[in-house]
C-alpha positions in Angstrom: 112.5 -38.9 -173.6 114.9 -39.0 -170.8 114.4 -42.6 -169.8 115.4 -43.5 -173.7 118.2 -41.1 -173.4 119.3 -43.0 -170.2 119.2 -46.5 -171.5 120.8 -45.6 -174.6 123.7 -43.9 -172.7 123.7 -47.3 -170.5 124.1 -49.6 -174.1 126.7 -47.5 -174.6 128.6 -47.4 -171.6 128.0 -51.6 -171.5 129.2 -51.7 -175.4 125.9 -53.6 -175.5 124.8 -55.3 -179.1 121.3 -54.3 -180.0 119.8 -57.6 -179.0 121.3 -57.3 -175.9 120.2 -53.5 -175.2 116.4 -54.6 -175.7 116.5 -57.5 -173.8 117.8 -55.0 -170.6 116.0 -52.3 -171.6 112.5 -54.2 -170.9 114.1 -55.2 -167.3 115.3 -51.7 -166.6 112.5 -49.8 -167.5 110.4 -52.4 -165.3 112.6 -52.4 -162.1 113.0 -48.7 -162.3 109.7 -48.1 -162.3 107.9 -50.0 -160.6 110.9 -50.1 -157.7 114.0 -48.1 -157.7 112.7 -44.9 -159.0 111.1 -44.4 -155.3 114.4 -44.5 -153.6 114.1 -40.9 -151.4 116.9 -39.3 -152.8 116.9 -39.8 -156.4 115.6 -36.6 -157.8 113.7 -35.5 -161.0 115.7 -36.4 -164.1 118.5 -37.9 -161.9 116.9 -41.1 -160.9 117.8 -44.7 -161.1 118.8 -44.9 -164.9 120.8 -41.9 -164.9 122.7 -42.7 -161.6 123.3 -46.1 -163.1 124.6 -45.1 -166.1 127.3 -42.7 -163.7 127.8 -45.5 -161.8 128.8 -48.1 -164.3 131.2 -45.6 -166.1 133.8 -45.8 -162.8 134.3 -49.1 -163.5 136.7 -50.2 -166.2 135.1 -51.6 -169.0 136.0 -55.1 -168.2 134.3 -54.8 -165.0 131.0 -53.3 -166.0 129.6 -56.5 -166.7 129.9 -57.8 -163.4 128.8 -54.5 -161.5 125.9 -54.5 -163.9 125.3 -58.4 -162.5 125.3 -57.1 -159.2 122.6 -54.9 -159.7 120.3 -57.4 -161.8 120.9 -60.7 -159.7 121.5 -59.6 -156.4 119.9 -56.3 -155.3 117.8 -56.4 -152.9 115.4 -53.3 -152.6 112.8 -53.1 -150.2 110.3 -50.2 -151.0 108.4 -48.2 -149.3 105.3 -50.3 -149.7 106.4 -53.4 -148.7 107.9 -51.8 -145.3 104.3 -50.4 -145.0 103.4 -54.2 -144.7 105.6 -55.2 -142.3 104.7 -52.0 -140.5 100.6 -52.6 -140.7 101.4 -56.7 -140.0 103.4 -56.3 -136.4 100.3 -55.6 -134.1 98.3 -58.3 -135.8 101.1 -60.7 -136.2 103.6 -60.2 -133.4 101.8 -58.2 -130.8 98.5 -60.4 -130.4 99.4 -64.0 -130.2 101.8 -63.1 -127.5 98.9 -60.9 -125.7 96.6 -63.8 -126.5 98.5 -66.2 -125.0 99.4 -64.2 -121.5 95.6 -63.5 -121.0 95.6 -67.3 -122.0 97.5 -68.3 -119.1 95.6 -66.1 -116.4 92.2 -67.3 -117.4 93.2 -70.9 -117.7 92.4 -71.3 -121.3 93.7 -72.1 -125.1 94.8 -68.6 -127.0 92.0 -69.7 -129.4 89.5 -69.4 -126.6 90.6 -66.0 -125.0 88.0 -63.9 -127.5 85.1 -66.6 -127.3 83.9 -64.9 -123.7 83.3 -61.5 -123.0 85.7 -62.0 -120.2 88.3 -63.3 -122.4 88.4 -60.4 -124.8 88.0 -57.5 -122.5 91.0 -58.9 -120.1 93.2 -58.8 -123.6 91.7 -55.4 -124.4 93.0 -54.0 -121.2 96.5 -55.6 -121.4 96.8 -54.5 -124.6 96.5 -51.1 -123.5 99.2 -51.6 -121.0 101.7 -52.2 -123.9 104.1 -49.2 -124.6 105.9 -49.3 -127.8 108.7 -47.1 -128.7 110.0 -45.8 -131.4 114.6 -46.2 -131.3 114.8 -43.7 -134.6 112.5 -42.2 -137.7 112.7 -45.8 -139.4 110.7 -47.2 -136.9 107.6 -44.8 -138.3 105.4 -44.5 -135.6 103.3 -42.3 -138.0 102.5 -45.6 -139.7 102.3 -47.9 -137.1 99.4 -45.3 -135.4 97.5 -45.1 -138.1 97.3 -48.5 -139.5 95.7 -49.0 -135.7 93.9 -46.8 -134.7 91.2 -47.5 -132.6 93.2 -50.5 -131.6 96.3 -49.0 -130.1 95.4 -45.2 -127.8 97.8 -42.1 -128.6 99.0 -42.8 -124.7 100.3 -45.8 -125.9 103.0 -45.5 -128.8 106.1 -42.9 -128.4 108.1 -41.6 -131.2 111.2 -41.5 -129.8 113.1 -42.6 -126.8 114.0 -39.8 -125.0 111.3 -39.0 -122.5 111.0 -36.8 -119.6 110.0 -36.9 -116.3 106.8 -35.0 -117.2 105.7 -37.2 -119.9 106.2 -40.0 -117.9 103.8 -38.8 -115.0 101.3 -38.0 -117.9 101.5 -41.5 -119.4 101.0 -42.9 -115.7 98.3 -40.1 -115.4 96.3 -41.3 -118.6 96.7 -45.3 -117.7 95.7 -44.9 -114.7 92.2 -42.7 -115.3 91.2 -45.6 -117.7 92.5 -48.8 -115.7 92.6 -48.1 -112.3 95.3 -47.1 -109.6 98.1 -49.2 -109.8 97.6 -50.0 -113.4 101.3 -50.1 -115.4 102.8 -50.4 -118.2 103.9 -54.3 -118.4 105.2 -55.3 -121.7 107.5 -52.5 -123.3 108.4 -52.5 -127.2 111.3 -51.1 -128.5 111.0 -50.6 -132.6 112.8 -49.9 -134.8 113.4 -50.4 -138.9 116.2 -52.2 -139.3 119.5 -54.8 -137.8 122.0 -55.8 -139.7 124.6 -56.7 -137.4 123.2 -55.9 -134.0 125.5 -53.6 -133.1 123.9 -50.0 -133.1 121.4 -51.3 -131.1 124.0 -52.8 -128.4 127.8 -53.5 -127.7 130.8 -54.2 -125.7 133.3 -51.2 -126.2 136.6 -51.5 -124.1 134.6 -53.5 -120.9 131.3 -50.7 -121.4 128.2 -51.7 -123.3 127.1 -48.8 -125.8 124.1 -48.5 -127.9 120.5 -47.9 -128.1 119.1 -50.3 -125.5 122.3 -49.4 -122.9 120.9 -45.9 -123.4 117.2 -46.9 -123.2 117.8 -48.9 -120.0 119.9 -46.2 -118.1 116.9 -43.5 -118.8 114.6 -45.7 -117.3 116.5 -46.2 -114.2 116.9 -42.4 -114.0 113.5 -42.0 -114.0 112.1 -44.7 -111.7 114.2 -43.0 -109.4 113.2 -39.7 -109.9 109.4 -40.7 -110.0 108.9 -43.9 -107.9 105.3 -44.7 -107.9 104.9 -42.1 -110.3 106.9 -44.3 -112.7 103.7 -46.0 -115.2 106.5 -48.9 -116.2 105.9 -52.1 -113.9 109.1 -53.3 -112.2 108.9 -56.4 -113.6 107.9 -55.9 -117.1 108.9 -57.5 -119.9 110.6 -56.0 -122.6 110.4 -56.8 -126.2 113.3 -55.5 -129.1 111.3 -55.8 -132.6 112.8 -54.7 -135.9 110.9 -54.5 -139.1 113.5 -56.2 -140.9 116.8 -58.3 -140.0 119.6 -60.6 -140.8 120.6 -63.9 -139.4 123.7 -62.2 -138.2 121.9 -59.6 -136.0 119.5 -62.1 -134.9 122.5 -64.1 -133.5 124.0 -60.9 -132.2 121.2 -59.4 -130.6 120.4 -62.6 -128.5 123.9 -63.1 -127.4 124.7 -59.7 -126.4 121.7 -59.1 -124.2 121.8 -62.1 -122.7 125.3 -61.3 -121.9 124.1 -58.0 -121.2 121.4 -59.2 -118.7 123.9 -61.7 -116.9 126.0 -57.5 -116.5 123.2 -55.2 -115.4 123.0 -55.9 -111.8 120.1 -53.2 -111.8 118.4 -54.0 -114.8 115.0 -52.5 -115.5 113.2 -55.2 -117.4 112.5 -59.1 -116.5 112.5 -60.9 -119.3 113.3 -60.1 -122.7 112.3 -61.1 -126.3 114.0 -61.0 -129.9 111.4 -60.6 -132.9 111.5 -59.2 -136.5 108.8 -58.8 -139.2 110.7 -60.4 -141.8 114.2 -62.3 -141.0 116.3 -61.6 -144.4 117.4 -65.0 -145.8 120.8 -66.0 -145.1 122.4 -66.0 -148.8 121.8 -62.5 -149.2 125.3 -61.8 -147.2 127.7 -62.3 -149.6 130.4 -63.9 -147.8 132.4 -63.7 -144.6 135.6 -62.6 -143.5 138.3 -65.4 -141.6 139.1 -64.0 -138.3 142.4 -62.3 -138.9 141.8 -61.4 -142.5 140.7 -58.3 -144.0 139.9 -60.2 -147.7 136.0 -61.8 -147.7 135.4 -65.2 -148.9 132.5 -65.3 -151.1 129.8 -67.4 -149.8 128.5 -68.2 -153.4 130.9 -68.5 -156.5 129.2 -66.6 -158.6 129.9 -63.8 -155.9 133.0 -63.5 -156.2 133.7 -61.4 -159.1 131.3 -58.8 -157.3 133.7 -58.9 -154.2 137.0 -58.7 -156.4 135.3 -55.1 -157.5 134.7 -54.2 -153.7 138.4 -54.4 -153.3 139.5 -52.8 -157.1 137.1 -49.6 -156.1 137.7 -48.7 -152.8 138.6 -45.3 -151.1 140.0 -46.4 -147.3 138.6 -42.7 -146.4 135.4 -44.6 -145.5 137.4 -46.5 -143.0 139.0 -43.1 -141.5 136.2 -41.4 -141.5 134.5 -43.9 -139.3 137.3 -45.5 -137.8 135.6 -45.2 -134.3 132.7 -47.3 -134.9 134.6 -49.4 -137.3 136.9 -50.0 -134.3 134.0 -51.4 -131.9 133.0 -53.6 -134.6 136.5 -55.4 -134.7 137.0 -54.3 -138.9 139.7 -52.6 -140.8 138.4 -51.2 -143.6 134.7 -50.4 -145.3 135.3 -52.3 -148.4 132.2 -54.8 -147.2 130.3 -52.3 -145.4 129.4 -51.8 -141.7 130.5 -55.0 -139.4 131.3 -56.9 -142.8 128.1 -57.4 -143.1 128.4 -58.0 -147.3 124.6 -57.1 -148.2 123.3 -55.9 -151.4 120.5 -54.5 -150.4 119.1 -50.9 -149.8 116.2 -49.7 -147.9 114.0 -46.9 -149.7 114.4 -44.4 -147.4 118.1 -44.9 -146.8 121.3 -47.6 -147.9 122.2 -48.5 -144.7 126.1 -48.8 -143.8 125.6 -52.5 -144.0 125.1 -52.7 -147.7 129.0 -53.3 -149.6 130.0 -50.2 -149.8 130.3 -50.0 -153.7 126.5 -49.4 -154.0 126.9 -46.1 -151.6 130.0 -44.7 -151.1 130.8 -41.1 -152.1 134.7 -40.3 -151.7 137.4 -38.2 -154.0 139.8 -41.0 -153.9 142.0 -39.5 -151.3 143.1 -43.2 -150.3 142.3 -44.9 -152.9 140.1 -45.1 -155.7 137.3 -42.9 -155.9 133.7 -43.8 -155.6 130.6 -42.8 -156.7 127.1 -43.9 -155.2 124.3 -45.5 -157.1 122.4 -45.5 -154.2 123.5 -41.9 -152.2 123.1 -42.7 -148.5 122.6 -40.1 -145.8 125.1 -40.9 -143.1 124.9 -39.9 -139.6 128.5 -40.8 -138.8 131.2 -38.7 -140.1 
């Protein structure tokens, strides 16, 4: 009853004829349920067809048609069971062929031999266990990644979070070293987490100082070497491993210039050598176009994007810039109407819409400076 209320209020609002209303009914009903309707925040009776139909009405009438387009042609949505995949596919698929090569390489074999021998698969059992993976923020959802291996990877193994004290250190050195020996360490060390869009949470140059989660990550573990010395269960030369569940081509670029920038900086850097993965790389076409340097207008990448731009700059509120203006700053923009580093994606993440998505699917203001918006998509910020 309320999803035919819904799509009868969303002819409406789209002055729809009747042929047209069925033919858009079948696809709305189908995307909402089998997709959008999962989206964390929507709530009973408020879900995707009644936000959309609040959405569309802020639009003038001549530009609901190409909001609605927006929507239907270029959402991207990725649900909760399809980060489950990515999640349950990253020991299996990312994790092991690099294990199975390194034990490879110390008993003189081919990868594809390491688990013909007893010898072979017992030396990649114990390096295995001398991976540590951590967890950069509750995307990363350890829970998951735990369960969808258990009996693979040990509880000792996989941290939640990042910040870690000297006493969990010294157990985590305590419990490696009761089931491989004195001396054993940690050697390979993976930091996870959900999602990059344009690199720059996870690390950048601010005014000469690098910032973000892996500056932070590499100045706790210096701390604590320190503090612990052989007590310390990391290995001095260990390699360290940055792995998001999802990504774009424009953090991938990011991320391996800045840390090897970064690693060229650090005089007293923790780690040896450093790898760049993802479980799925989004394709490049989903950004919607780029900025010139100097500008503040995008050019669309794709023609038929640019009347979904032209509404990013109609139905904008520049609060969103002001209210962030300090991250905005670091990441060299001027105003929101893209999203987070310009990054122009229409995509949304079922637990959250990242920053990164254009704005005009998220953004919640009164209009104070500018015109006000309303969310299809409400996003839980942590800025601002």
């Amino acid at each position: 009853m309320i999803n035919a209320l819904a799509l009868n209020l969303i002819a409406s609002v789209m002055d729809w004829t009747n042929e047209e209303a069925s033919k858009e009914y079948a696809w709305l009903k189908l995307m909402s349920a089998v997709k959008y309707d999962g989206y964390s925040d929507f709530r009973a009776g408020v879900r995707f067809l009644e936000s959309l139909v609040t959405w569309l009405k802020q639009f003038d009438i001549k530009d609901r048609d190409f909001a609605y387009k927006l929507v239907k042609n270029r959402l991207v949505y990725i649900s909760a069971a399809e980060m489950q995949q990515v999640i349950e596919s990253f020991v299996p698929e990312v994790v092991t062929p690099y294990l199975r090569g390194v034990v490879a390489k110390e008993l003189k074999l081919k990868p594809y031999e390491v688990w013909g021998s007893q010898l072979g698969a017992v030396a990649f059992k114990d390096r295995l266990r001398r991976c540590l993976f951590v967890g950069l923020s509750d995307g990363s959802r350890i829970d998951i990644l735990r369960r969808s291996n258990a009996g693979i990877l040990s509880q000792e193994q996989v941290l939640p979070m990042m910040n870690i004290g000297n006493e969990k250190w010294r157990g985590l050195n305590k419990d490696l070293i009761a089931e491989q020996g004195e001396g054993a360490k940690f050697e390979d060390v993976y930091l996870i987490d959900d999602f990059t869009a344009s690199g720059t949470t996870f690390i950048r140059k601010s005014a000469g100082a690098w910032k973000g989660k892996l500056d932070k990550f590499e100045k706790m573990l210096g701390q604590a070497r320190k503090d612990l010395r052989d007590k310390f269960p990391i290995a001095d030369d260990y390699n360290l491993h940055i792995h998001h569940y999802v990504s774009t081509h424009q953090a991938q670029d990011a991320l391996a210039a800045r840390v090897s920038e970064a690693e060229r900086d650090w005089k007293e850097k923790t780690f040896d050598s450093v790898s760049i993965t993802e479980g799925t790389l989004l394709p490049k076409n989903l950004r919607m176009g780029l900025v010139p340097d100097g500008e503040d207008k995008m050019i669309a990448a794709d023609i038929l994007d640019a009347s979904a731009l032209s509404l990013c700059e109609k139905y904008y509120d520049h609060h969103l810039y002001l209210r962030l203006k300090v991250h905005c700053d670091e990441a060299g923009q001027s105003n929101m109407k893209y999203g987070y580093a310009n990054c122009a994606l229409p995509l949304i993440l079922e637990h959250n819409t990242p920053n990164n998505a254009l704005s005009l699917l998220w953004a919640e203001t009164k209009g104070v400076n500018g015109h006000p918006m309303r969310p299809l998509f409400l996003r839980r910020d942590r800025h601002g």
